[in-house]
Structures are given as C-alpha cells and as structure tokens.
Backbone as CSV, one residue per row, in Angstrom:
resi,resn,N_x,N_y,N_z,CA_x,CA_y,CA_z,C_x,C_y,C_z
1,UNK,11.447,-5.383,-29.090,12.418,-4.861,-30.024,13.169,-3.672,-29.440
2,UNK,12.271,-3.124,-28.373,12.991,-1.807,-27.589,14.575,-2.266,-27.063
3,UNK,14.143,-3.491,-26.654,15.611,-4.083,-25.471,16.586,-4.162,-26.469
4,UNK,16.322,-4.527,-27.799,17.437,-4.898,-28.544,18.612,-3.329,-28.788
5,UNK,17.657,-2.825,-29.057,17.784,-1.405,-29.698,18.703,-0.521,-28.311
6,UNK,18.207,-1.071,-27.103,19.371,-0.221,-26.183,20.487,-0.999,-25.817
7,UNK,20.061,-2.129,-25.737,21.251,-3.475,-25.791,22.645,-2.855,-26.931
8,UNK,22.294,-2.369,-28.140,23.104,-2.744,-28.755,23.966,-0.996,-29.175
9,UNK,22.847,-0.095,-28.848,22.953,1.025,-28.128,24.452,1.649,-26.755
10,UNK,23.868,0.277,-25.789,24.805,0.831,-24.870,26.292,-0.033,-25.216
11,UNK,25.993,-0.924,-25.813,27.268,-2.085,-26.279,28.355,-1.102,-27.413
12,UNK,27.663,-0.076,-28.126,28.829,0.652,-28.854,28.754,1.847,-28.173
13,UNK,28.276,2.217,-26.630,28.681,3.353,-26.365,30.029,2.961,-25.260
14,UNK,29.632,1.778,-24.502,30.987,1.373,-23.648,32.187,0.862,-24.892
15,UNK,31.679,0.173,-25.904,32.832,0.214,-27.222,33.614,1.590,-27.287
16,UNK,33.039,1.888,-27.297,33.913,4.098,-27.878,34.342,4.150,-26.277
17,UNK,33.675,4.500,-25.453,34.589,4.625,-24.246,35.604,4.124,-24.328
18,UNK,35.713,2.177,-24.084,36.425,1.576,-23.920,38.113,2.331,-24.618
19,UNK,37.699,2.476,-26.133,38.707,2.854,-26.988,39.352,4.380,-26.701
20,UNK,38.527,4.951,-26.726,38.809,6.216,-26.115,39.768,6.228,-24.663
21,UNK,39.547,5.598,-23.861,40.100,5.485,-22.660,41.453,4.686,-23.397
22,UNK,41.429,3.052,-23.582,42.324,2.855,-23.736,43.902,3.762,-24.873
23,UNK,43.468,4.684,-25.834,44.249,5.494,-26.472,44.673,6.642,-25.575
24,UNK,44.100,7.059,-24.765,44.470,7.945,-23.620,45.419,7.305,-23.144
25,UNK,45.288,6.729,-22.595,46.270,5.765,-21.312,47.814,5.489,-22.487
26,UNK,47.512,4.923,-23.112,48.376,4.662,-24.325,49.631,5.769,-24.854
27,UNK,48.863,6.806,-24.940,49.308,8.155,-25.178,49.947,8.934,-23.962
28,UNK,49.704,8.338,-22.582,50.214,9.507,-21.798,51.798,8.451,-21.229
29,UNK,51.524,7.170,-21.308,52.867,6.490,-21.150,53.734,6.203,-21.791
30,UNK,54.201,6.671,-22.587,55.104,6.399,-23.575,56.623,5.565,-23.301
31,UNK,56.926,6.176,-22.013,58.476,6.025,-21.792,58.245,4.603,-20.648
32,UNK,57.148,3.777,-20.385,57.106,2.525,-19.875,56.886,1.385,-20.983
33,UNK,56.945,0.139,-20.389,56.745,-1.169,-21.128,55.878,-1.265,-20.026
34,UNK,54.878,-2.719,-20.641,54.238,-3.472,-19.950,54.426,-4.087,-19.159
35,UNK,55.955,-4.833,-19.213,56.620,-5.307,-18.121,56.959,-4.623,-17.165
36,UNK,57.325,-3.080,-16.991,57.261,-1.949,-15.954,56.171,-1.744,-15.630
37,UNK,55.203,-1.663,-15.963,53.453,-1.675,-15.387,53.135,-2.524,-14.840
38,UNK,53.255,-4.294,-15.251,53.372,-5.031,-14.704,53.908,-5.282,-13.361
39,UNK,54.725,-4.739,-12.594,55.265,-4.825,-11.342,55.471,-3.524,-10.694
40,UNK,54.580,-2.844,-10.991,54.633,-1.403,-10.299,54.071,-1.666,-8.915
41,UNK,53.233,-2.901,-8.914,52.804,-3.516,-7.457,53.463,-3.745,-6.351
42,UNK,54.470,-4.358,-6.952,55.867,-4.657,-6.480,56.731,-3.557,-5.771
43,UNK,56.456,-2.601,-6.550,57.291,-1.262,-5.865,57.348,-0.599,-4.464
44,UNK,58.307,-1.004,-3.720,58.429,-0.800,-2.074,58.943,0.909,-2.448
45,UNK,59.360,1.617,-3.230,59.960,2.795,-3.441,61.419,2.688,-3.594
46,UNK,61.835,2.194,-3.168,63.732,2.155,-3.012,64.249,2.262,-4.527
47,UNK,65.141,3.201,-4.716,65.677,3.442,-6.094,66.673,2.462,-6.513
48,UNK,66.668,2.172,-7.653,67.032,1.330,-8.439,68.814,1.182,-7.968
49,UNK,69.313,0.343,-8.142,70.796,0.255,-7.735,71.905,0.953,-9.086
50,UNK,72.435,1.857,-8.805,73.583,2.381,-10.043,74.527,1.396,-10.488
51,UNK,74.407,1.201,-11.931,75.335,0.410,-12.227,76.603,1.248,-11.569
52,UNK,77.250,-0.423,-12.334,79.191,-0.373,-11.959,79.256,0.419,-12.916
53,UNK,80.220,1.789,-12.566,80.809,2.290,-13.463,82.857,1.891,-13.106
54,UNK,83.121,1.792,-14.550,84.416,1.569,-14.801,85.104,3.093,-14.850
55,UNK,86.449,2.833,-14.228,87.400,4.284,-14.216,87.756,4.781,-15.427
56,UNK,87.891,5.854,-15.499,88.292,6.121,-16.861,89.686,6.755,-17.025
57,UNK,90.600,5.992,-16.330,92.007,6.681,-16.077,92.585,5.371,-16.455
C-alpha cells in the first residue's frame, strides 16, 4: 500500500510542476504564436526582409 501512496504522491507533484512550469513559459511569451516557436529551429539569423513601401508623393 506504501507504493501506491508514493505513486500517486509523486504523480501530483510532477502534475503542479508540470502546470507551474507550463504558466511560466506562457506568461513570459506573450508577443509569439506557436507557429513562431514552431520554426525558431529554422532560424539561420538573417533578418526578416522589409516590406515594399509605397512613395508617398
């Protein structure tokens, strides 16, 4: 009955971590999407290309 008791013990202490961590992470990125996280792998560094801007004359 001991095993159960830490079994289920350590199962809601990585639960609260888990959550805890994931609301952190959550909270400090605000200004990305998932799809920008998603390919951050991808990222050789080279800055993004400036749009066309039109004249204003």
């Amino acid at each position: 009955m001991e095993v159960f008791a830490v079994t289920i013990f350590m199962s809601l202490a990585f639960a609260v971590l888990f959550a805890v961590l994931f609301f952190a992470e959550r909270s400090q990125r605000r200004d990305r999407s998932i799809e920008q996280d998603a390919l951050l792998p991808l990222d050789d560094g080279a800055p993004a290309p400036s749009r066309r801007q039109t004249p204003l004359s």
